[in-house]
N, C-alpha and C positions, 0 to 999 in steps of 0.2 A: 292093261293100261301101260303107255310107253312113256315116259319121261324124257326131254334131253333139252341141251341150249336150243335155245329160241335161234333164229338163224335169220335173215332180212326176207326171205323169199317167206316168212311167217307171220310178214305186218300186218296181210289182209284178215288174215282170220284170228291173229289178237285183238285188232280193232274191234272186229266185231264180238268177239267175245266180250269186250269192255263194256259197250253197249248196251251187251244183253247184263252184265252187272249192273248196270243202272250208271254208267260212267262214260256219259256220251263223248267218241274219242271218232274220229276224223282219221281215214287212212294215212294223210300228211300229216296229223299230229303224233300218229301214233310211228312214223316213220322217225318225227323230228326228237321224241324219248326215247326211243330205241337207240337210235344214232348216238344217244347224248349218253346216255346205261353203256355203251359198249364201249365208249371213251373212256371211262372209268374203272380204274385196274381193281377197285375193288367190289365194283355192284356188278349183278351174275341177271339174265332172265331167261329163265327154263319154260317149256310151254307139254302141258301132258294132251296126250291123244287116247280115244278108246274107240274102236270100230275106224280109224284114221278121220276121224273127227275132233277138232284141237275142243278139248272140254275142262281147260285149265290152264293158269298163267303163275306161276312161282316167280316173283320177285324177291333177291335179298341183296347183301352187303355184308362184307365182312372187314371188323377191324383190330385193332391189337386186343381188346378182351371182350369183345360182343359180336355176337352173331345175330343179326333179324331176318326173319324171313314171315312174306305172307305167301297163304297160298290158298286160292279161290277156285271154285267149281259151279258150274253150273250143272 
């Protein structure tokens, strides 16, 4: 399994990964958080792959004494 930043050429297949979460998200919606995640110097989104198939979306933030992070798999 490969882990790295999410990258914008990655919206089509977060979205649908979202989807498949139960978290019906729209290419353009998932474009317009992305966009809005990347503007922000503290929130990070990593996307994993296994066989180059994206099979996971790491969402976190970080700030002066907390770290959150979730991380989903289908």
């Amino acid at each position: 399994m490969k882990v790295r930043r999410a990258i914008p050429d990655d919206i089509t297949d977060l979205a649908s990964l979202m989807e498949q979460l139960g978290y019906p998200t729209s290419i353009e919606q998932m474009n317009i958080r992305f966009n809005q995640i990347e503007k922000t110097s503290n929130h990070y989104t990593f996307r994993a792959e296994n066989d180059d198939k994206v099979v996971g979306i790491i969402g976190f933030h970080t700030g002066v004494l907390t770290t959150v992070m979730i991380f989903m798999l289908v």
